[in-house]
C-alpha positions as CSV (number, residue, x, y, z in Angstrom):
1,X,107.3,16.1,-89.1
2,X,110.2,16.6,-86.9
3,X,112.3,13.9,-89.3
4,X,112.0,15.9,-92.1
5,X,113.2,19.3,-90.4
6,X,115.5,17.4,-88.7
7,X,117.0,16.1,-91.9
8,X,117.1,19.8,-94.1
9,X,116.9,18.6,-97.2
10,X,113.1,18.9,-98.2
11,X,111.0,21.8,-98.5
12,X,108.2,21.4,-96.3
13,X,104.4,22.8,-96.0
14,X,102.8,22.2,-93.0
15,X,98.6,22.1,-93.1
16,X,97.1,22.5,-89.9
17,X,94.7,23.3,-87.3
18,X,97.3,23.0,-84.2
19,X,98.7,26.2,-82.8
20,X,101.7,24.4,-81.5
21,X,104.6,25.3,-83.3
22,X,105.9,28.0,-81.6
23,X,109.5,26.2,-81.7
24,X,112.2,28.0,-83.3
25,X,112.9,24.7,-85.2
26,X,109.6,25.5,-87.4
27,X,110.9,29.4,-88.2
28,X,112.0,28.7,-91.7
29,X,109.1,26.0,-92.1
30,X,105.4,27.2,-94.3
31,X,103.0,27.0,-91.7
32,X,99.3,27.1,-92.8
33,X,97.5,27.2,-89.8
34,X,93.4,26.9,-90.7
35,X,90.8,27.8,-88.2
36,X,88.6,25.3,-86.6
37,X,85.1,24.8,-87.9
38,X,84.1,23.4,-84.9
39,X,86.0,23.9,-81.5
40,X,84.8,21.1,-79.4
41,X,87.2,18.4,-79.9
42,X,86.1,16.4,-77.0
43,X,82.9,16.0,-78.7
44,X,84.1,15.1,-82.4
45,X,87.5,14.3,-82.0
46,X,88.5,13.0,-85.6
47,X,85.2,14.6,-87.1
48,X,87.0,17.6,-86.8
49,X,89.4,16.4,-88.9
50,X,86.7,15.5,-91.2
51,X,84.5,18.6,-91.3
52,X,88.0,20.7,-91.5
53,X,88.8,18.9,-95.1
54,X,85.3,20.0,-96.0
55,X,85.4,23.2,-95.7
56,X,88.9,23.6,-96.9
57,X,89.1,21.0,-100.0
58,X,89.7,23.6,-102.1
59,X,92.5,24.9,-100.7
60,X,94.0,21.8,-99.5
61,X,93.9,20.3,-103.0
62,X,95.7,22.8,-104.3
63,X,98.4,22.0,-102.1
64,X,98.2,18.7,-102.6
65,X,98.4,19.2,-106.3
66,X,101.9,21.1,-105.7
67,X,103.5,18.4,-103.4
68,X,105.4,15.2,-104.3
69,X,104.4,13.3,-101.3
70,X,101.6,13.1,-98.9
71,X,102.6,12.8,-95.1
72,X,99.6,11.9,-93.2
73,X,100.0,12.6,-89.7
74,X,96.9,12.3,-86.8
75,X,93.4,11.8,-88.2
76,X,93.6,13.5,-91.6
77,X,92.2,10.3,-92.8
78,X,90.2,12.5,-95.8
79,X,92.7,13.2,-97.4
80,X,94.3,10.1,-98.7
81,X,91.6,9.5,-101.5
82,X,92.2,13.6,-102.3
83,X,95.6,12.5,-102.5
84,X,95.5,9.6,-104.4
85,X,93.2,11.3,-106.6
86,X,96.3,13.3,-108.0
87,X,98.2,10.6,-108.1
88,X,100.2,11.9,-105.0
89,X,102.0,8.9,-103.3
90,X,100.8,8.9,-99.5
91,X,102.6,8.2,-96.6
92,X,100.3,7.8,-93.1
93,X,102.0,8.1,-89.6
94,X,100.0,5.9,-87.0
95,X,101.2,6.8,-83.4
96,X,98.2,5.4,-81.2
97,X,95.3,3.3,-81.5
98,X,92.6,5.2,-83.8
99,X,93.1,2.2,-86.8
100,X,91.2,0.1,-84.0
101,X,89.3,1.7,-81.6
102,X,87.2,4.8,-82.1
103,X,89.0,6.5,-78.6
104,X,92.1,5.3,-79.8
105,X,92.6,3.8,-76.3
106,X,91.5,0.0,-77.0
107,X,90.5,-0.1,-73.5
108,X,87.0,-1.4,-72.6
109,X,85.8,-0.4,-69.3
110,X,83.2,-2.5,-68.6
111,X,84.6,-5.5,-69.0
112,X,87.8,-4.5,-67.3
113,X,90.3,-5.6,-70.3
114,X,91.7,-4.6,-73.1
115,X,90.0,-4.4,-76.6
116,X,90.3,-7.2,-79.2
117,X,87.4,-6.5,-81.6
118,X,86.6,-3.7,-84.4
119,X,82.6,-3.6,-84.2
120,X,80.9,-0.1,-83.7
121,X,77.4,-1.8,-82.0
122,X,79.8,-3.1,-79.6
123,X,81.7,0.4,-79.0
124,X,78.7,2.3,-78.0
125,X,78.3,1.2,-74.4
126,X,82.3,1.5,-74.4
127,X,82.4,4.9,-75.2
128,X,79.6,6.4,-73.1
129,X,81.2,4.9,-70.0
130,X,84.7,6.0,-71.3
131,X,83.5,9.5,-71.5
132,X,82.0,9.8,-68.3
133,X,85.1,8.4,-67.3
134,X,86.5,11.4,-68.0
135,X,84.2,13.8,-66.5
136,X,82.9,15.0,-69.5
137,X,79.7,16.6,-69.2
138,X,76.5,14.5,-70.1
139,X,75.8,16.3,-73.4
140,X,79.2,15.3,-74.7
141,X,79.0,11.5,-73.7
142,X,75.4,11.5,-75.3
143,X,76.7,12.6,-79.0
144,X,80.2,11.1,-78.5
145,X,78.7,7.9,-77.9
146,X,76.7,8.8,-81.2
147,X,79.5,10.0,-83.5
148,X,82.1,8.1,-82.6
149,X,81.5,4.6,-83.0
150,X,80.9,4.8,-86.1
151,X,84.3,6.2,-87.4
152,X,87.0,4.1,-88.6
153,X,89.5,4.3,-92.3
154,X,87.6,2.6,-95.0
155,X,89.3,-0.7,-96.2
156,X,89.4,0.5,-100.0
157,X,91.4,3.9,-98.4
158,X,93.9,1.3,-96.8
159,X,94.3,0.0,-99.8
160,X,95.5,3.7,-101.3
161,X,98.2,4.4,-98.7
162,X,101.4,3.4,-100.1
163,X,103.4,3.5,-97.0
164,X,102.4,3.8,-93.1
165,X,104.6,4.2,-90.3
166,X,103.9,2.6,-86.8
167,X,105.7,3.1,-83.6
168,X,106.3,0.3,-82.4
169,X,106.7,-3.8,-83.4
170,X,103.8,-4.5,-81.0
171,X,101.5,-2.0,-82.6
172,X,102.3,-2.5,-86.2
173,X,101.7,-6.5,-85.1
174,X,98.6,-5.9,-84.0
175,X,97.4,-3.8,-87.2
176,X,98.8,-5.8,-90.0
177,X,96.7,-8.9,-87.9
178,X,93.8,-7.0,-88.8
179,X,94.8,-6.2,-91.8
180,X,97.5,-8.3,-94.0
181,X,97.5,-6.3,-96.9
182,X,99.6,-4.0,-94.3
183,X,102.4,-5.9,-93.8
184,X,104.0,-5.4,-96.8
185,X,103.4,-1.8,-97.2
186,X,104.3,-0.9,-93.4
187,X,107.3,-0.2,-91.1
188,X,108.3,0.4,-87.9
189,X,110.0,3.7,-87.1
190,X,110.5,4.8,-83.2
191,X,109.8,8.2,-82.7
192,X,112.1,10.5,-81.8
193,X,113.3,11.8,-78.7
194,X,114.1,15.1,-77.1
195,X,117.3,16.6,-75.8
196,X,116.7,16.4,-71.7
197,X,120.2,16.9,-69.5
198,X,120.5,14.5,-66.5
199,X,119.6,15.6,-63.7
200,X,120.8,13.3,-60.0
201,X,118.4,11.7,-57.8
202,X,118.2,14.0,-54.9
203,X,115.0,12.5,-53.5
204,X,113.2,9.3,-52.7
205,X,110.0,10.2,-53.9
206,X,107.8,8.8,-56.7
207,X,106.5,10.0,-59.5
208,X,103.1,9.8,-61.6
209,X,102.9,11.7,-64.9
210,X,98.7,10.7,-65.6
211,X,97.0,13.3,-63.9
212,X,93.7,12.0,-63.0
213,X,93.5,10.5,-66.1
214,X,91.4,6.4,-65.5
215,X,92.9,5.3,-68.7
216,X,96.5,6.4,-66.9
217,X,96.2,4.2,-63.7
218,X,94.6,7.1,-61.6
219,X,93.1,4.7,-59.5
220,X,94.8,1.9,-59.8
221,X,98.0,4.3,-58.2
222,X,95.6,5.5,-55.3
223,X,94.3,2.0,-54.3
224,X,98.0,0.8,-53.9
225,X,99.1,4.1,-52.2
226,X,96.4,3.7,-49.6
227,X,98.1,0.5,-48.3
228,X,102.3,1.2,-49.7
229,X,105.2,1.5,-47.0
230,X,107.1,3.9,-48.6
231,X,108.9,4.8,-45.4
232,X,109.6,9.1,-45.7
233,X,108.7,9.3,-49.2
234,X,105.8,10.0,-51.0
235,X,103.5,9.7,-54.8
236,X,104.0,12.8,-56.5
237,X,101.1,13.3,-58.8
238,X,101.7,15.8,-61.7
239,X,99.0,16.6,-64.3
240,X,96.2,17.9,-61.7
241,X,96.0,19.8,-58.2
242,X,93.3,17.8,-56.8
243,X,92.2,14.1,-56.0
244,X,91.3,12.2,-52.8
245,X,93.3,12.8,-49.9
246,X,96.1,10.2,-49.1
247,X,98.6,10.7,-46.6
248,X,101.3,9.5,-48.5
249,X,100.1,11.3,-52.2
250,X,101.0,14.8,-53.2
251,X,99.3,16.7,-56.1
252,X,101.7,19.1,-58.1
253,X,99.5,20.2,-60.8
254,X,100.6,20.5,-64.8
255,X,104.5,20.7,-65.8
256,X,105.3,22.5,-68.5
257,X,107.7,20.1,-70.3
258,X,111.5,20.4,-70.2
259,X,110.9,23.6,-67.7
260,X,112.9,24.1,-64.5
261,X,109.5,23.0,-62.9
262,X,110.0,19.9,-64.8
263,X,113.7,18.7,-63.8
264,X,113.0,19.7,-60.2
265,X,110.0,17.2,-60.1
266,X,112.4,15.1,-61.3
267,X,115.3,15.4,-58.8
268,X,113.0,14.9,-56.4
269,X,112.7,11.8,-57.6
270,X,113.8,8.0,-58.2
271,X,111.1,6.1,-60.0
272,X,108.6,6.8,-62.6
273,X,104.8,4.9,-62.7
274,X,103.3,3.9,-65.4
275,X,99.6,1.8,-64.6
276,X,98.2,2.5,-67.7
277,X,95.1,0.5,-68.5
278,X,95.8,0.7,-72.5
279,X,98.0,-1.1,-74.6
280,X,99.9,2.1,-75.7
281,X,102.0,1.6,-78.5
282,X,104.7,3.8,-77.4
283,X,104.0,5.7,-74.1
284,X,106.4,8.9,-74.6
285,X,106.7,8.5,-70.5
286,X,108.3,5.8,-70.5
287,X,111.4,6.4,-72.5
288,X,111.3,9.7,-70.8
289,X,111.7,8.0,-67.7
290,X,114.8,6.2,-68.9
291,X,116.2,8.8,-70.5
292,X,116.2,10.8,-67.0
293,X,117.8,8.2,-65.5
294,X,115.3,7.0,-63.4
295,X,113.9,3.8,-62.0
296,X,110.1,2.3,-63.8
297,X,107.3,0.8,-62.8
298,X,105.0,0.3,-65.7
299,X,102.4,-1.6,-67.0
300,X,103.1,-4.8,-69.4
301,X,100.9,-3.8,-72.1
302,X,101.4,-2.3,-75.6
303,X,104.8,-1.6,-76.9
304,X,106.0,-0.9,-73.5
305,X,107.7,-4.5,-73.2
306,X,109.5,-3.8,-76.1
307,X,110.8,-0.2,-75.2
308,X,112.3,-1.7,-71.7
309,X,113.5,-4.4,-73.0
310,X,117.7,-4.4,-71.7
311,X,116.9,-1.8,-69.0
312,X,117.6,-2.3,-65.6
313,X,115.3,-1.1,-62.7
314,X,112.4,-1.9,-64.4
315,X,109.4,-3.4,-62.8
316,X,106.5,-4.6,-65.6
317,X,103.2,-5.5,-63.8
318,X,99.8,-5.8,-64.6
319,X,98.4,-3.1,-63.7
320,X,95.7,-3.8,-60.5
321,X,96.5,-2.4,-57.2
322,X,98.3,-5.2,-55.5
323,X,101.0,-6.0,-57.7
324,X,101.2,-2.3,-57.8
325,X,101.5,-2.3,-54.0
326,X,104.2,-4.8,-54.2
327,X,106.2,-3.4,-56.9
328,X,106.1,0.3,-54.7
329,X,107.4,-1.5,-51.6
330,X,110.3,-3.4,-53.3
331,X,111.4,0.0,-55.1
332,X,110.9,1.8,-51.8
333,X,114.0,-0.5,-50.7
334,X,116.2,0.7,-53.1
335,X,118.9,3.3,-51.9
336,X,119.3,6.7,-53.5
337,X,123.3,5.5,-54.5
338,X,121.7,1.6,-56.1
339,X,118.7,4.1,-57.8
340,X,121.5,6.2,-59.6
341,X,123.8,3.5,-60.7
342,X,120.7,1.9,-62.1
343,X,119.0,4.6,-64.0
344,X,122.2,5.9,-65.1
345,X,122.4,2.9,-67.4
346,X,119.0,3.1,-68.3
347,X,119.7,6.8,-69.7
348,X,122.8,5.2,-71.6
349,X,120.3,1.8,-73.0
350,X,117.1,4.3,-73.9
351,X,120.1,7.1,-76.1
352,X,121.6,3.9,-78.1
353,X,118.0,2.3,-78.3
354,X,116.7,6.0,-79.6
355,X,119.6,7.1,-82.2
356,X,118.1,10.1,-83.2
357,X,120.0,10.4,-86.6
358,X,119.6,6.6,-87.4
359,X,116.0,7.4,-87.1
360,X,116.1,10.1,-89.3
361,X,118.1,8.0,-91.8
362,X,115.1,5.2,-91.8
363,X,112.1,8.3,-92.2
364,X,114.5,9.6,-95.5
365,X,114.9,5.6,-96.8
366,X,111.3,5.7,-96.5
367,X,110.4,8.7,-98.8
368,X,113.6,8.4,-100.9
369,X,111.4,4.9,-101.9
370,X,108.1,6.7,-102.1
371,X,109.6,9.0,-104.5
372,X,111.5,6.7,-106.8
């Protein structure tokens, strides 16, 4: 949605559940904001979105009946046959993996790889074990593993959408492989990315962003920090205050992004990691990371290849512990003055990469064609 405010020149009703948009960029936006039916998004996830249409069709309809185009953003999967019901052309925004996998992560724990078949049956053992992955209580991982496998956008609702927008090349590859009737009918639009000043490398430090999040690398980081030499510098681990006690690991709890707790996290240090088990197709940490000027370790999976691709400082690894380990140990070599000079033209590759107004150019192409 942040294309179209950044662009001006539409008149723009927002529908939704999210209490978000505090932003001053939203003041002079309509802002509908409908109460939940259900709460529990752990345990329904997209079902809310489901239930949510339900009880609001009415209302929704009605707005739908005044717009000129549909912008589907999230799970609001319902509403492209309302849509398409008054002739409304529809435009769906796809930024993770919920086409595919019921978790949207396309991860399967048990066998220890990464997703490469649609079949519910199959996703039931999957998701239990995902969601106890997670902590979640038992109650939750009994009915998610019951209402989740289940849910997926109907082929003849594909067929309705008149224009979707993926994230990345890898992801919209991956789709349109599935589904060839896509690949005529899709694009690929990067997302955009914030304003962040620099701020210099004023520690040697390393920095994880997944909290204790499995899916993240959790583990895979602790494994490799047990055994790294990382000399007088340490794993900073923002996004929870508590895990296992490593010598070398530090837990700094949430970050409130862009917030002076933020940037001194990140002057505190010179590389970013990235394990993550899922083929993401466009982890936001990762241009983040570049953007800060900062040195990457990261998974080769999902559109991350294709984000780093020209940057310099960059380590891709599968993401186990010991090429982990060795990729901590080599950037544990690099001098503060070689980290700087690096990431510096990472921040310059990732701003030219992410144009912000070209992007917004592409989002208006794609409606200016919806609408004509």
């Amino acid at each position: 949605m942040k294309y179209l405010i950044a662009s001006k020149d539409f008149n723009i009703h927002i529908i939704t559940f999210s209490q978000k948009f505090n932003n001053k960029i939203y003041e002079k936006i309509r802002i509908t904001k409908i109460p939940l039916i259900i709460h529990n998004y752990n345990l329904l996830g997209y079902n809310i979105y489901t239930s949510t249409m339900f009880t609001y069709r009415n209302f929704i309809a009605k707005e739908i009946r005044r717009s000129d185009i549909v912008y589907i953003s999230h799970y609001w999967f319902p509403a492209v046959p309302l849509s398409k019901k008054f002739k409304k052309p529809v435009l769906l925004h796809v930024r993770d993996n919920i086409l595919f996998c019921p978790l949207a992560t396309r991860y399967n724990p048990i066998e220890k790889k990464v997703c490469t078949q649609r079949n519910p049956m199959r996703c039931v053992k999957c998701i239990y074990l995902s969601e106890y992955l997670r902590n979640y209580p038992f109650y939750i991982r009994i009915l998610s593993t019951i209402l989740k496998p289940w849910f997926k956008l109907p082929d003849s609702w594909f067929k309705m959408i008149d224009k979707l927008i993926f994230t990345s090349n890898y992801q919209r590859e991956i789709i349109t492989k599935f589904f060839p009737s896509l690949n005529n009918k899709s694009i690929t639009i990067y997302s955009l990315i914030p304003h962040m000043q620099y701020t210099k490398i004023k520690g040697d430090d390393f920095g994880f962003l997944g909290g204790n999040n499995y899916f993240k690398g959790f583990h895979v980081l602790l494994s490799a920090a047990k055994k790294a030499k990382l000399k007088a510098a340490c794993i900073k681990i923002a996004g929870t205050h508590r895990g296992p006690y490593i010598p070398n690991v530090i837990y700094v709890g949430r970050l409130k992004h862009l917030s002076k707790q933020f940037y001194d996290f990140y002057k505190s240090i010179k590389a970013v990691i990235v394990p993550t088990l899922m083929p993401e197709p466009r982890p936001y940490v990762v241009t983040e990371a570049l953007q800060m000027g900062r040195l990457l370790i990261a998974s080769k999976r999902g559109g991350i290849q294709e984000l780093v691709q020209g940057a310099k400082g960059v380590m891709l690894i599968d993401p186990n512990p010991r090429e982990l380990l060795t990729a901590l140990n080599s950037f544990s070599l690099i001098d503060r003055e070689t980290a700087t000079d690096l990431g510096l033209h990472n921040r310059e590759y990732i701003l030219k990469k992410f144009d912000n107004s070209k992007i917004v150019q592409q989002f208006i192409k794609v409606l200016d064609d919806l609408l004509n």
